[in-house]
C-alpha positions in Angstrom: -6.9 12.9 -12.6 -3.3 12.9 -11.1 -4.9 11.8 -7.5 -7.2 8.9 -9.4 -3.6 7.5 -11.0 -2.2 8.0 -8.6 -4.2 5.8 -5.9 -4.1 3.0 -9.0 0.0 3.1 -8.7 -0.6 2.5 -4.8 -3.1 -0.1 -5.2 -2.7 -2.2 -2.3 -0.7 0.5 -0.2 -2.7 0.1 3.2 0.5 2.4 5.4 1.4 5.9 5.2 -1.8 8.6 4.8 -3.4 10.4 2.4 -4.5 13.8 2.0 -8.1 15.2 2.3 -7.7 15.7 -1.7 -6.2 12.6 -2.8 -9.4 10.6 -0.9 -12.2 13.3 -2.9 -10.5 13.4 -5.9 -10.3 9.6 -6.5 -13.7 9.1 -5.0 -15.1 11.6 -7.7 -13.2 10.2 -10.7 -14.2 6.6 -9.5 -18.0 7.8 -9.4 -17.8 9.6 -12.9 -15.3 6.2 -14.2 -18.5 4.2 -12.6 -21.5 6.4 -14.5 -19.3 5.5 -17.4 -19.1 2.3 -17.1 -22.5 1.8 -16.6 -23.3 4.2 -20.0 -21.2 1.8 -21.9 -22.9 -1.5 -19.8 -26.3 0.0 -21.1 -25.3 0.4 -25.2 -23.5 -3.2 -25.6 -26.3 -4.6 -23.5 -24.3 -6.5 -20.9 -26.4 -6.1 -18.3 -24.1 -4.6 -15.6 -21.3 -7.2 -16.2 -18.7 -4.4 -17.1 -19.8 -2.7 -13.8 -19.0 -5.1 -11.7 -15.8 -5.9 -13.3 -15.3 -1.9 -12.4 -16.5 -2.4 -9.1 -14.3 -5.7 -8.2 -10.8 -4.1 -9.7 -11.5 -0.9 -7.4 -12.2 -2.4 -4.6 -8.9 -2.5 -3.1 -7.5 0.8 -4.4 -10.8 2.2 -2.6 -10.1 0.1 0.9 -6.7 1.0 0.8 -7.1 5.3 0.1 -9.9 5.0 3.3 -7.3 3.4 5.2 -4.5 5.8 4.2 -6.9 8.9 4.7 -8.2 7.3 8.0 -4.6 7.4 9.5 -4.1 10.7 8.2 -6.7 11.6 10.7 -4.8 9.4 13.7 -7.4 6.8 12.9 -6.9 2.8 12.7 -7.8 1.8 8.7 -10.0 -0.5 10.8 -12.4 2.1 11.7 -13.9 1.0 8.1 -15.7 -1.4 9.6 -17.9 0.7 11.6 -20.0 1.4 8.3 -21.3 -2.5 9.1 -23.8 -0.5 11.9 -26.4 0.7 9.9 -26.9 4.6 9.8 -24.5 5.5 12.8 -21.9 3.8 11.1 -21.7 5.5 7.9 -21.9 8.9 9.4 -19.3 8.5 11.9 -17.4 7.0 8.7 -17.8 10.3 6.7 -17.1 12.7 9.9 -13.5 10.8 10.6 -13.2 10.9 6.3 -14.2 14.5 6.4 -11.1 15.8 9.0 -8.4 17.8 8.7 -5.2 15.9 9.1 -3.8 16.1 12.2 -0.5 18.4 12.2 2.6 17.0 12.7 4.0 13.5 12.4 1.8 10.8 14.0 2.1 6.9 14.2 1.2 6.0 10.6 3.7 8.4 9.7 4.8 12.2 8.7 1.8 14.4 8.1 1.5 14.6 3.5 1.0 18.4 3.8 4.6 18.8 4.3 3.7 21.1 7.8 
């Protein structure tokens, strides 16, 4: 829960990088914040209004943990973009989100591990 927070507190903090961890770990609170959401949509009725409220206040916090965890990986935060070509996209997406960081200090800034 500490990694979910703890994206919120860097909401709009596109610089630096982010752990492997700190990306999974918000992703999987944010998925079992969004299942819910949507439980809660379904009993008062609202027809998916509070879920896109969700999905519109995490929108940035999510851009911005991609970006971070993209240059922990010595990748641009731009490299988001590639999921707009269908298929190819998303897999080269998840294979750059899916790396090890890479050792050492790099441009975006000293490695999180500490090594």
């Amino acid at each position: 829960m500490n990694w979910y927070l703890g994206c919120w507190k860097k909401y709009a903090e596109f610089s630096g990088r982010a752990r492997r961890q700190e990306y999974w770990m918000f992703l999987l609170f944010n998925f079992l914040a969004s299942i819910a959401v949507g439980i809660v949509d379904g009993i008062l009725g609202t027809t998916g209004t509070l879920g896109g409220l969700y999905s519109l206040a995490v929108l940035i916090p999510s851009l911005a943990v991609a970006a971070r965890r993209l240059h922990d990986t010595d990748h641009s935060g731009w490299w988001q973009l590639i999921v707009l070509i269908p298929l190819i996209g998303w897999i080269i997406l998840l294979v750059f989100l899916c790396g090890d960081s890479k050792p050492g200090e790099n441009r975006f800034g000293p490695n999180p591990k500490g090594l």
